[in-house]
C-alpha positions as CSV (number, residue, x, y, z in Angstrom):
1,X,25.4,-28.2,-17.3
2,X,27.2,-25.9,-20.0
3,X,27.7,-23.0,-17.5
4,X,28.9,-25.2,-15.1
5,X,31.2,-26.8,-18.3
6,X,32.4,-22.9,-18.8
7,X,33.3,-22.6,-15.4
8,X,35.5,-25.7,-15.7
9,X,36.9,-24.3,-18.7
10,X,37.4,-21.3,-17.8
11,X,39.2,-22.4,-14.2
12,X,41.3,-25.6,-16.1
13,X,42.8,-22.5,-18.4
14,X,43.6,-20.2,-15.6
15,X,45.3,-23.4,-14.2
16,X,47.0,-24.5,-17.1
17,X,48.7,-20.7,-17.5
18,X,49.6,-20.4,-13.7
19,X,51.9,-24.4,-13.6
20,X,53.2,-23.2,-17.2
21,X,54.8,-20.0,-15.6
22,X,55.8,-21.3,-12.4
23,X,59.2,-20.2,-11.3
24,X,59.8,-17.9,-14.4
25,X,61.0,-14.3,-14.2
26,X,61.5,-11.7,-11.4
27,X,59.7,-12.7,-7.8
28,X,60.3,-9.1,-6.8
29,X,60.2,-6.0,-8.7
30,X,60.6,-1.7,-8.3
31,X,57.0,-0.9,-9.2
32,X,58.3,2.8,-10.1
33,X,60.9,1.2,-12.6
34,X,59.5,-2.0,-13.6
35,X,57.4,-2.9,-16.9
36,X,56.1,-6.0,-18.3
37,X,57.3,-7.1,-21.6
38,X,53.4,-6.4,-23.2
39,X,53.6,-3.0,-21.8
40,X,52.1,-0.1,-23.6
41,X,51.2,-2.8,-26.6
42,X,47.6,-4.3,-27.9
43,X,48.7,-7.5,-25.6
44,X,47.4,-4.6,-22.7
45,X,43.9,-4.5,-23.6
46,X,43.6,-8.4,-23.7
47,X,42.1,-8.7,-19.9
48,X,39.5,-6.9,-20.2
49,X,38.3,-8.0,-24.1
50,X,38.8,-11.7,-21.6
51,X,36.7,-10.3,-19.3
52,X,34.0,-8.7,-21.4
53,X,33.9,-11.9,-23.9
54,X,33.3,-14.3,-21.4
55,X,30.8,-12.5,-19.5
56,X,28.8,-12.7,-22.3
57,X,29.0,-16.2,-23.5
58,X,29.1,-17.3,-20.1
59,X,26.7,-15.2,-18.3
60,X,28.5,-15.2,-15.2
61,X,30.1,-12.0,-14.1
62,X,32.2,-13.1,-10.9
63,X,34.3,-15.8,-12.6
64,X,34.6,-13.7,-16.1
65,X,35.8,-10.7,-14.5
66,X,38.6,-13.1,-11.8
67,X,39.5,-14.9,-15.1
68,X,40.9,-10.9,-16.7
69,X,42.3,-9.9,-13.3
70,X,44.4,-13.3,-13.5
71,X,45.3,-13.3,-17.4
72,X,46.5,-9.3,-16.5
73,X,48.4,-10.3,-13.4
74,X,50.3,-13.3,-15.2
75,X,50.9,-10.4,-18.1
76,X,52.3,-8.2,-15.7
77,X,54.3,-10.8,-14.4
78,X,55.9,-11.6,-17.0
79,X,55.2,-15.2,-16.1
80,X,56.4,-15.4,-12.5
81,X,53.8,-16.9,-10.2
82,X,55.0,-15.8,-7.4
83,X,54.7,-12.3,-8.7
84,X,51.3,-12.6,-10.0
85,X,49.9,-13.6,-6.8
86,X,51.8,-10.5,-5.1
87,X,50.2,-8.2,-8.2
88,X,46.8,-9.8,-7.8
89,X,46.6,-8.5,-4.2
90,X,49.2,-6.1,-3.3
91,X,50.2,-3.9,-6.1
92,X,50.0,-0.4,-5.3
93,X,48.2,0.8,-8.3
94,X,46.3,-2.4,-9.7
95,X,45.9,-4.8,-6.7
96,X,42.9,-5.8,-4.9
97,X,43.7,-5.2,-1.5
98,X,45.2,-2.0,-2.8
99,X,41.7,-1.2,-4.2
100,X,39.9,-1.8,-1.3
101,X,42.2,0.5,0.4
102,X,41.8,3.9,-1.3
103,X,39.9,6.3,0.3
104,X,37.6,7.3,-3.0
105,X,37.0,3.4,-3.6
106,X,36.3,3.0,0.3
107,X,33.9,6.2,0.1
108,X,32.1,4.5,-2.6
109,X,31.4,1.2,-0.8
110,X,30.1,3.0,2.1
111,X,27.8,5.4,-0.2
112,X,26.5,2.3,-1.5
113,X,26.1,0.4,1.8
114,X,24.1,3.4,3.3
115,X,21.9,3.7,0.4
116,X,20.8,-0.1,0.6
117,X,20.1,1.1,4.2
118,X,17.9,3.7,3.2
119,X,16.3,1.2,0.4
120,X,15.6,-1.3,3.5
121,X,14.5,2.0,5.6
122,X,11.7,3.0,3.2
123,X,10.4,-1.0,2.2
124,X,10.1,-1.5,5.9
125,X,7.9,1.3,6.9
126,X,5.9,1.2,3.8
127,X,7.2,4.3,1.8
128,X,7.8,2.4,-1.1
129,X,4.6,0.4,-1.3
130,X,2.8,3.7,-0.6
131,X,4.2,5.5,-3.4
132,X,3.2,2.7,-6.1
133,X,-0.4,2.7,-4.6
134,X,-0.3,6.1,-5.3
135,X,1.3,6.4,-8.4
136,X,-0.6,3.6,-9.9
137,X,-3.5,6.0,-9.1
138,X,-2.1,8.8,-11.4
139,X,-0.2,6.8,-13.7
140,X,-2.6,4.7,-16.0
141,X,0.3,2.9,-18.6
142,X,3.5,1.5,-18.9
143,X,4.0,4.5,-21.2
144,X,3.4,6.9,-18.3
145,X,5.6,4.9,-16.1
146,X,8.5,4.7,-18.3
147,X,8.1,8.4,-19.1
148,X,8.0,9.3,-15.3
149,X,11.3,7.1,-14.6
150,X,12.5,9.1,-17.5
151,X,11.8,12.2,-15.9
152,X,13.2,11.2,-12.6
153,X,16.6,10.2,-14.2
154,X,16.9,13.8,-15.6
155,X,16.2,15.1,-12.7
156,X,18.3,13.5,-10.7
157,X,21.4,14.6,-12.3
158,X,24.4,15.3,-9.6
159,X,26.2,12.2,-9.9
160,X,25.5,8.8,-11.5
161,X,26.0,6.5,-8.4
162,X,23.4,8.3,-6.8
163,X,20.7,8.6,-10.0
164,X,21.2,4.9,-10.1
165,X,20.2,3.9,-6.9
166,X,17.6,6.2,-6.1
167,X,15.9,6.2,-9.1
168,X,15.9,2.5,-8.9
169,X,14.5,2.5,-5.4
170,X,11.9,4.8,-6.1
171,X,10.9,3.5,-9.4
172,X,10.7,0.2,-8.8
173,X,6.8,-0.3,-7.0
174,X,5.7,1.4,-10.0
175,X,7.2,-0.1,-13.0
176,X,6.7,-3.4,-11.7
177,X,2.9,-2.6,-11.4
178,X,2.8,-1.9,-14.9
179,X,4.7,-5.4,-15.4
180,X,8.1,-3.6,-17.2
181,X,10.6,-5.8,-16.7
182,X,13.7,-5.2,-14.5
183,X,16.1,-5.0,-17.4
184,X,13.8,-2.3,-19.3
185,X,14.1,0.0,-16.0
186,X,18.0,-1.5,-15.8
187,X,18.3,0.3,-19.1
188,X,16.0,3.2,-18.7
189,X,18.2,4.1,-15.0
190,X,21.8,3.5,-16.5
191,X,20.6,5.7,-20.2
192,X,19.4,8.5,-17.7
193,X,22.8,8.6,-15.3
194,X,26.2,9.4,-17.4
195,X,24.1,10.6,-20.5
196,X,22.1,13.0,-18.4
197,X,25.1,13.9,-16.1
198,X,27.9,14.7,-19.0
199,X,25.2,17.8,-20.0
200,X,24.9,19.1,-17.0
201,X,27.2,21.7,-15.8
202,X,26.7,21.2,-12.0
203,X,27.6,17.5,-11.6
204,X,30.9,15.7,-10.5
205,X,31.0,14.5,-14.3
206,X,31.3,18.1,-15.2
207,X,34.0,18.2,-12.5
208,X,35.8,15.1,-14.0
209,X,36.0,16.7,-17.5
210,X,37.3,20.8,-16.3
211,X,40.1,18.9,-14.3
212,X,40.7,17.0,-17.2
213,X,42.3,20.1,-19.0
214,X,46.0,20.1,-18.8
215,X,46.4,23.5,-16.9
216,X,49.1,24.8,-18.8
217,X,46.7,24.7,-21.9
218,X,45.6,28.3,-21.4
219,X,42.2,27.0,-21.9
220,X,38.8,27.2,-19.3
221,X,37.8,24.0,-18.4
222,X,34.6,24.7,-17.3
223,X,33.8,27.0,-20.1
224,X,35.1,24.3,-22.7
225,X,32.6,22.2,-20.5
226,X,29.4,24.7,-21.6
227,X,30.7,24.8,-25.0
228,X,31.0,20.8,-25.7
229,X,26.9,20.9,-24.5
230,X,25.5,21.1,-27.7
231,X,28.3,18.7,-29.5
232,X,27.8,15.8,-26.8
233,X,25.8,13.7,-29.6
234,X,25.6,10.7,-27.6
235,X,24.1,11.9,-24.7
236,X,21.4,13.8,-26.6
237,X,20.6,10.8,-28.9
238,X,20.6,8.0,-26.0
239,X,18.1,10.7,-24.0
240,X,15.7,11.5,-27.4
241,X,15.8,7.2,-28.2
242,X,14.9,6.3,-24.5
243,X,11.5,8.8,-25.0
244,X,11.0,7.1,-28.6
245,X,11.0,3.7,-27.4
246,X,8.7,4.6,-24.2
247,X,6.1,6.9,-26.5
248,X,6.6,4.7,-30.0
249,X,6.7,1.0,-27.7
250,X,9.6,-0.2,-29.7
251,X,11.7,-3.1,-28.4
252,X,14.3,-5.3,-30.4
253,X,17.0,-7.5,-29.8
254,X,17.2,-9.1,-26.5
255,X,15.1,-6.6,-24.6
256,X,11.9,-7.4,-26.6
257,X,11.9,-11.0,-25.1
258,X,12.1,-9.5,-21.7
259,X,9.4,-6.9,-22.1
260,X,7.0,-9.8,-23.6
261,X,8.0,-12.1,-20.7
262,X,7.2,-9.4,-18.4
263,X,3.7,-8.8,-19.6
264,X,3.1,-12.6,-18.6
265,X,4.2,-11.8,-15.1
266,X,8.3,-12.6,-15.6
267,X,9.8,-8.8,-14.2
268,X,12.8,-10.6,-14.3
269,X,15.3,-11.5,-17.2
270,X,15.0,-14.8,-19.7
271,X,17.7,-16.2,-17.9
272,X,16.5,-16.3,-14.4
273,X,14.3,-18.4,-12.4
274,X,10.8,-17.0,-13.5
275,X,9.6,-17.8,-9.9
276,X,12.1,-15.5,-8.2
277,X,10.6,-12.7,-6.0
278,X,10.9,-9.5,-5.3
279,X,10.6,-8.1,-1.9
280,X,10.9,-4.7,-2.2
281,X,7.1,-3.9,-1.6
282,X,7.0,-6.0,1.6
283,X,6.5,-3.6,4.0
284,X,4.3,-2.3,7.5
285,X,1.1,-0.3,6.6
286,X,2.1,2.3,8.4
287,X,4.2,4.7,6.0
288,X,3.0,6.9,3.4
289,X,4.3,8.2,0.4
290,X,5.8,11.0,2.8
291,X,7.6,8.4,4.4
292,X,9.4,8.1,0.8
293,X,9.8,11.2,-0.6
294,X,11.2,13.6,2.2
295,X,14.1,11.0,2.7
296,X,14.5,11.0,-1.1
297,X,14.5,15.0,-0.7
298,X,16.8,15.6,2.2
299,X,19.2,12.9,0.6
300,X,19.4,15.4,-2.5
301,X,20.2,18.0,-0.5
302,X,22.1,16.4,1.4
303,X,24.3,15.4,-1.1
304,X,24.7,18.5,-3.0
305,X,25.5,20.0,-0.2
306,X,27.9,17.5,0.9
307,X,30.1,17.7,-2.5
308,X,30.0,21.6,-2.4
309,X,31.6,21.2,0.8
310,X,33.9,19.3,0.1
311,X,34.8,21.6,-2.7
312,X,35.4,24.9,-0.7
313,X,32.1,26.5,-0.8
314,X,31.9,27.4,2.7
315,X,35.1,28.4,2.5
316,X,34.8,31.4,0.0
317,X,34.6,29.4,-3.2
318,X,31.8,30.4,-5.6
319,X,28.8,27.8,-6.4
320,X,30.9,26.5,-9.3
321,X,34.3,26.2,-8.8
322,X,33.2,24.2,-5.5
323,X,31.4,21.5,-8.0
324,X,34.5,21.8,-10.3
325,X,36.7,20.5,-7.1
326,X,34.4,18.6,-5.2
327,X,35.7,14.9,-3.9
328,X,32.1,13.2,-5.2
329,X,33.2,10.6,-3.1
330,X,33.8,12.0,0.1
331,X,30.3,14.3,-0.5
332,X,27.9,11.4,-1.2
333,X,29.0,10.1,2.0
334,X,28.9,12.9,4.1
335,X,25.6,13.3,2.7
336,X,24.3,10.2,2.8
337,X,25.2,9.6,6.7
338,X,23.5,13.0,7.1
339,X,20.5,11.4,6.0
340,X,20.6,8.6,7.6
341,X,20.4,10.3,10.7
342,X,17.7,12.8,9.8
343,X,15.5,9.2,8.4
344,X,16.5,7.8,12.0
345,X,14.5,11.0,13.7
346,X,12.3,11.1,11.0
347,X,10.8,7.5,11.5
348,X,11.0,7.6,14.8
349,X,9.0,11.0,15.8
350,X,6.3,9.8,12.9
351,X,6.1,6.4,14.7
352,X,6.4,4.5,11.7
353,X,8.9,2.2,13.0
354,X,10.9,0.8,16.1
355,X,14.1,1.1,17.3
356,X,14.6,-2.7,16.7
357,X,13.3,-2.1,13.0
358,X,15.4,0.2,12.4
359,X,18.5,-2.0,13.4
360,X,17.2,-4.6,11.6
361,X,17.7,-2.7,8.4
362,X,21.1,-2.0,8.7
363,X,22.2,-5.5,7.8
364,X,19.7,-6.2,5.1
365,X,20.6,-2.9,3.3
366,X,23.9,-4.3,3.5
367,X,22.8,-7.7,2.1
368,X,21.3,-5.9,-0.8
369,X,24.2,-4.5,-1.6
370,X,26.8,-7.3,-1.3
371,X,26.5,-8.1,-5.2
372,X,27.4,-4.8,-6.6
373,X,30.6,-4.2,-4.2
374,X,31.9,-7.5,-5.1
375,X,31.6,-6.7,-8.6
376,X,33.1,-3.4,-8.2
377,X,36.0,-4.9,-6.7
378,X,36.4,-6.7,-9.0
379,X,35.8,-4.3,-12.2
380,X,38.3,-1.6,-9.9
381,X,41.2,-4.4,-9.9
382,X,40.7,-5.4,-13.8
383,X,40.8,-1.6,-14.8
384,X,44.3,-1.4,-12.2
385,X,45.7,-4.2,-14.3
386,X,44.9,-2.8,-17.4
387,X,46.7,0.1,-16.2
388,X,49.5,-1.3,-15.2
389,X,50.0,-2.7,-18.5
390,X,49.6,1.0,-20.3
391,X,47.0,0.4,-22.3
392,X,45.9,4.0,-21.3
393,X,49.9,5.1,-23.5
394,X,48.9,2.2,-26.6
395,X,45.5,4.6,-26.9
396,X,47.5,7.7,-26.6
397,X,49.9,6.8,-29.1
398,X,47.5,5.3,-32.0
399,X,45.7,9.1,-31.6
400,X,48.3,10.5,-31.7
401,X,50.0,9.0,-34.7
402,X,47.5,9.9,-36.7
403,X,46.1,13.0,-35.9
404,X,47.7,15.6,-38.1
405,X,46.8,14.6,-41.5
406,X,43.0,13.7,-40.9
407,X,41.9,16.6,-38.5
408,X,38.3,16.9,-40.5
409,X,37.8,13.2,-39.5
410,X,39.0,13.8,-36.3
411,X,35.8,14.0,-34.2
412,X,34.1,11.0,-34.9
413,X,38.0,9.2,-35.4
414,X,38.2,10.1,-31.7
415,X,34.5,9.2,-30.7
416,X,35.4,5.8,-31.6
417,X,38.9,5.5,-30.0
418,X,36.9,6.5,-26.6
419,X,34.3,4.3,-26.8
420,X,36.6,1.5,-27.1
421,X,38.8,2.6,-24.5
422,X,35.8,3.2,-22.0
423,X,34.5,0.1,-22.9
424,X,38.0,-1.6,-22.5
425,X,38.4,0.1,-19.0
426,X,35.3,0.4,-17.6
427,X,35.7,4.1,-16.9
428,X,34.7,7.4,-18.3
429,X,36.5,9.7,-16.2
430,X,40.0,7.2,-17.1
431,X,39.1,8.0,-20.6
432,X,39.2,11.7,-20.5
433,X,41.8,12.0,-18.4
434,X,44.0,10.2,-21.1
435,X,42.1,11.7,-24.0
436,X,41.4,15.5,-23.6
437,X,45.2,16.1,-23.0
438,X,45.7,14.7,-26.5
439,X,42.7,16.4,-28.2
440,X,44.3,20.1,-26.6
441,X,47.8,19.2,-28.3
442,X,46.5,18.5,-31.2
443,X,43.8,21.4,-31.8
444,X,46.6,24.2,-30.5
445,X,46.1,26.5,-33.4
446,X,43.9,29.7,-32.4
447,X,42.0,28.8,-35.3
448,X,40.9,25.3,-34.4
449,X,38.9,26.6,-31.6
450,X,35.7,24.9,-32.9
451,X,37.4,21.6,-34.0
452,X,39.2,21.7,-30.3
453,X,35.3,21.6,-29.0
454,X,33.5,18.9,-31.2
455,X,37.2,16.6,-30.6
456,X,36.8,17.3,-26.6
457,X,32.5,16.5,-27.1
458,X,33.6,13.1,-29.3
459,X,35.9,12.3,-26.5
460,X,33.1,12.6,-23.5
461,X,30.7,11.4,-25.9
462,X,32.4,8.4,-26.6
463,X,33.8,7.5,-23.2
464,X,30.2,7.5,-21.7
465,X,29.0,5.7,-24.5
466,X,32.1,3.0,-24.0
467,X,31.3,3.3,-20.0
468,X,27.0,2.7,-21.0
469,X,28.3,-0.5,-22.9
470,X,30.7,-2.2,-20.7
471,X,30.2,-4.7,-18.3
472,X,32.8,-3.5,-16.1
473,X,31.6,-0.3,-15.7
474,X,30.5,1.0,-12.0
475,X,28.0,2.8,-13.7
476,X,26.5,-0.3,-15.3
477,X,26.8,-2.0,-12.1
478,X,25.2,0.3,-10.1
479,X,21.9,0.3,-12.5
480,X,21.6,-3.3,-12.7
481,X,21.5,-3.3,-8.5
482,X,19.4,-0.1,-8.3
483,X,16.9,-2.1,-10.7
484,X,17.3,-5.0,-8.9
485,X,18.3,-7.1,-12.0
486,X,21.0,-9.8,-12.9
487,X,23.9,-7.8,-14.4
488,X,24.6,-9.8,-17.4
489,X,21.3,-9.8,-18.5
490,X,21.2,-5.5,-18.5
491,X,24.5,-5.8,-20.3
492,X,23.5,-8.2,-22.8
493,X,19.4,-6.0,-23.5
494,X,21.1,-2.6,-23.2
495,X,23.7,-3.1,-25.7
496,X,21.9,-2.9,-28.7
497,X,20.2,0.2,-27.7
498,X,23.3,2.4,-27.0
499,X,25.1,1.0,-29.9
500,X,22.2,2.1,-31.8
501,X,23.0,6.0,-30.5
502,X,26.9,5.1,-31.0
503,X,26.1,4.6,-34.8
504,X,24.2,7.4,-34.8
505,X,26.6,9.7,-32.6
506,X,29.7,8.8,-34.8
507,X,27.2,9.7,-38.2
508,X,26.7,12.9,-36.6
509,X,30.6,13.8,-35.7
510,X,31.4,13.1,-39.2
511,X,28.9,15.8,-39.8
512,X,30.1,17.9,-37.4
513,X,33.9,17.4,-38.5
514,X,33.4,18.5,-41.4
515,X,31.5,21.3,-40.8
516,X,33.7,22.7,-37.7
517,X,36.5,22.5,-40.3
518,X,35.4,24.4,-43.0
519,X,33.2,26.9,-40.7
520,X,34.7,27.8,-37.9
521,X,31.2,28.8,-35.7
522,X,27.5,28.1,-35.8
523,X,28.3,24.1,-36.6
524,X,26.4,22.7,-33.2
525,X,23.3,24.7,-35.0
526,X,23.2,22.2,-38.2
527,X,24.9,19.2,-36.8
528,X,22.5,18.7,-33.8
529,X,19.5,19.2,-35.9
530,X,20.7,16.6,-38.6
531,X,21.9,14.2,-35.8
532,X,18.3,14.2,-33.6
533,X,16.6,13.8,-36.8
534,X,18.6,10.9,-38.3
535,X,17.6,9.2,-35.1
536,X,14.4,9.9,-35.4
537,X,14.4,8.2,-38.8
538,X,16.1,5.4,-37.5
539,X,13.7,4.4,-34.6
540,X,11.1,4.7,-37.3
541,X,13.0,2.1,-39.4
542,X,13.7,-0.2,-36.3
543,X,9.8,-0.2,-35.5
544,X,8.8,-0.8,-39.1
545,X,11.8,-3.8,-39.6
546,X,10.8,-5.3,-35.9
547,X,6.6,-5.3,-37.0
C-alpha cells in the first residue's frame, strides 16, 4: 500500500506541475538558439537528483526515472506544456523518440537483444546447466565461486556491456549453486566491468578517454591513457575490496541481509517475492559445457574483431589506433550477429537442438531483455534532458573557477566533481568528455606534467566511480539484468561498497596531489602503495566493526 501511495504521489505532483504551466511560455522554439531560464545553473542537475532520490525511497525504477524526464522537460520548457510534451519526445538532442533513433543507442539495443538470444540459446540446449554441474565439481565454496566470477570479470575486459552480460550468463548456474545471492554477483559483475575496463589499454573505455583529449592540446591520448594506469585509484581499490570481501567473507549494509537470505534459499533480494524462480538452468540434457563455452569464445572474438574493424584495422591501421577509433557500438553488433550465426551452425551440426528450438529462442531472449531497454530509454532521455539544461557548462564552470589557486588539492577536488557528475548523468564517457578538456587547460605548464596525469586519473577515476553508483547508469543496468536481479535492489547493496573505494580513492588523491606537486615523477610509486594498503586496513576495520 505505501508504494502504491508513492506512486500516487509521485503521479498527483507530475500532475499538479503540468495544469500549473499550462499555456505559459513559447509553444515552439530554435533548438540551436533557444535556452531555458535554469540553463547552465544548479536548477540543471535537479532531474536527475529527482530521479535518483526517488528510486531509492520508492524502489520503483520506471516511474522514478519518467518522474526526472518530466520535471527536466517542464524545466526546459520554461513552463509551456505544449513544449514539454514536444521536448519529452521529439527534441533532437534530449527526446525519447530522438533516443531511440540514434544509430549508437539503436546498436546497443540490438547488442543487447542478440545476447538474451544467445542467453536463451545456451539454457535451452543445456550449456549452462552443464557448466554448473561441472563447475560445482571443481569449485568446492562460495569463496571459490566468487573468486572465479572475479576472475572472469577481469578477463573479460573489451567493453562493459559485454562483461556484464556474459559474465552474468555464465556465472549464474554456479553462484546460485553455492546459494550467493543475485545482488552479490549484481555487484561482483558491475565492480568487474568499468573498474576493470578504465585499466586496460585495449578497450572502447580506453577509446572514450584518448578521444577525450582536445587535439590541439599537443598531448598523446593514448599515452596519457598508459600513464593515468597506476593513478586510476578507484579502479584498483574497487578490484583489491571485491577479492577482500570474497577471501575475508565480509558483508555490511544492505548486502549482508541478502547474502544471509540467500544461504536460506532466497538468491533473490529482501524486497522480492522469496518464491520467485529462476529459469535459467531449465534446459534439454543434451548440451555440454562445450555447448557453452565455444559460443562464449567465438563471441569474444567476434567482438574484438568486430570493433577493430570498425576502427580501420583492415584498412592499414595498427592494432591500437583501430581500438582508439573503434564505433563499440557498431563492433558489438557486428560481432554479436556473427555469432549468432556460427551458434545457429554450431547447434545444429552437434544436434543439440531443432530448428523450431532455435526459433523459439529468439523471442524469449528478447523477453529477457525487455527490462533493461526500457530502462535505458529511459536513463538515455533523463541524461538528454540534463543536457539540455547544461549541467555539463554549471560543472565546467565550478572547476574551473577554482582551479588556479588550489592545484595541490586539485586531484582529489576533481575526483569528487566527477563522481558527482557521473552519478548526476549516468555516464562516464559524458563525464570525461566535459572534464579532461578542463583538467588540460588547467595543467598547461611543461612543468605540471605529473599533476596533468593524477588530475586526468581523478577525472576517470571519479566518473566510473559516479557511473558504479548511479542508478541511471547503462552500466548499472546492464549488471543488474546480466545477474538476473531487481535493479533497485543492486543500487541500493552496491552503494556502500563503492562509496567505500570512493572514500578511500579521494584519501589517496590527496596523497597523490600533494606529492605530484612537490615531486614532479616517481609519485604513482608511494601513492599506490599507501592507497591499497589504507584499504586493506579498512576492510579489516569493517570486518571487526560488523562482528
Amino acid at each position: 500500500m505505501r508504494k502504491n501511495n508513492w506512486l500516487f504521489l509521485i503521479g498527483a505532483l507530475v500532475m499538479v506541475i503540468a495544469l500549473f504551466t499550462l499555456g505559459s511560455g513559447q509553444s515552439t522554439v530554435d533548438p540551436k538558439t533557444y535556452h531555458p531560464a535554469v540553463y547552465s545553473t544548479a536548477w540543471a542537475l535537479l532531474p536527475p537528483i529527482i530521479a535518483i532520490g526517488l528510486a531509492l525511497i520508492t524502489k520503483e525504477v520506471y516511474s522514478s526515472l519518467f518522474t526526472g524526464i518530466i520535471v527536466g522537460a517542464v524545466l526546459y520548457a520554461n513552463g509551456n506544456l505544449e513544449l514539454m510534451l514536444n521536448t519529452f519526445l521529439y527534441q533532437s538532442e534530449g527526446g525519447m523518440v530522438s533516443k531511440l533513433s540514434d544509430s549508437w543507442n539503436v546498436g546497443i539495443l540490438i547488442f543487447l537483444v542478440v545476447l538474451g538470444i544467445m542467453v536463451a540459446l545456451m539454457n535451452k540446449v543445456g550449456g549452462s546447466a552443464a557448466f554448473g554441474t561441472w563447475a560445482a565439481q571443481k569449485i568446492k565454496s562460495r569463496v571459490g565461486a566468487q573468486l572465479a566470477t572475479i576472475l572472469l570479470g577481469v578477463i573479460i575486459f573489451v567493453d562493459d556491456y559485454f562483461n556484464c552480460l556474459t559474465v552474468g550468463s555464465v556465472m549464474r548456474p554456479l553462484t546460485d549453486r553455492h546459494n550467493i545471492s543475485r545482488a552479490k554477483l549484481a555487484y561482483l559483475i558491475d565492480a568487474t566491468a568499468a573498474p576493470v575496463c578504465i585499466i586496460a589499454p585495449v578497450s572502447s573505455w580506453a577509446a572514450a578517454v584518448t578521444s577525450s583529449v582536445p587535439a590541439d592540446s599537443g598531448i598523446n591520448g593514448f599515452n596519457m591513457f598508459l600513464r593515468t594506469i597506476p593513478y586510476n585509484f578507484y579502479a584498483m581499490t574497487t578490484i583489491l575490496m571485491m577479492l577482500l570481501i570474497a577471501v575475508m567473507k565480509i558483508d555490511y549494509g544492505p548486502m549482508k541481509i541478502n547474502e544471509e537470505n540467500a544461504l536460506k534459499g532466497d538468491l533473490f533480494s529482501a524486497t522480492e517475492n522469496s518464491e520467485k524462480k529462476d529459469t535459467s538452468t531449465e534446459h534439454q540434457p543434451l548440451g555440454g559445457v562445450i555447448d557453452l563455452i565455444f559460443p562464449v569464445a567465438v563471441l569474444i572474438v567476434c567482438c574484438i574483431i568486430g570493433m577493430v574493424y570498425t576502427g580501420g584495422f583492415f584498412g592499414g591501421e595498427t592494432f591500437v589506433n583501430a581500438f582508439a577509433n573503434a564505433d563499440a557500438s557498431k563492433g558489438l553488433v557486428l560481432g554479436s550477429i556473427v555469432t549468432l550465426l556460427i551458434a545457429f551452425v554450431w547447434y545444429m551440426t552437434r544436434g543439440v537442438m531443432t530448428f523450431k528450438q532455435f526459433t523459439d529462442c529468439i523471442p524469449e531472449g528478447f523477453i529477457q531483455m525487455v527490462a533493461p531497454i526500457l530502462i535505458l530509454t529511459m536513463a538515455w532521455t533523463l541524461s538528454g534532458m540534463t543536457g539540455l539544461l547544461g549541467a555539463k557548462f554549471y560543472v565546467h564552470d565550478l572547476v574551473a573557477s577554482g582551479a588556479g589557486a588550489v592545484k595541490m588539492f586539485l586531484p582529489c577536488i576533481i575526483f569528487g566533481v566527477g563522481l558527482f557528475l557521473g552519478f548526476s548523468t549516468g555516464t562516464s564517457w559524458g563525464t570525461f568528455a566535459i572534464l579532461i578538456p578542463i583538467v588540460c587547460n588547467v595543467f598547461q605548464d611543461p612543468g605540471s606534467y605529473e599533476m596533468l596525469v593524477i588530475s586526468i586519473a581523478a577525472c576517470m577515476a571519479g566518473a566510473v566511480c559516479g557511473d558504479h553508483c548511479s542508478p541511471i547508469s547503462d552500466t548499472t543496468i546492464m549488471a543488474s539484468a546480466g545477474a538476473q536481479c531487481e535493479h533497485v535492489s543492486h543500487v541500493a547493496t552496491q552503494l556502500p561498497y563503492a562509496l567505500t573505494a570512493a572514500a578511500v580513492s579521494g584519501v589517496g588523491y590527496l596523497i597523490a596531489g600533494i606529492l605530484g606537486y612537490m615531486w614532479e615523477s616517481g609519485g604513482a610509486l608511494i601513492s599506490l602503495p599507501i592507497t591499497l594498503a589504507i584499504m586493506v586496513v579498512t576492510m579489516i576495520a569493517i570486518k571487526k566493526v560488523i562482528k
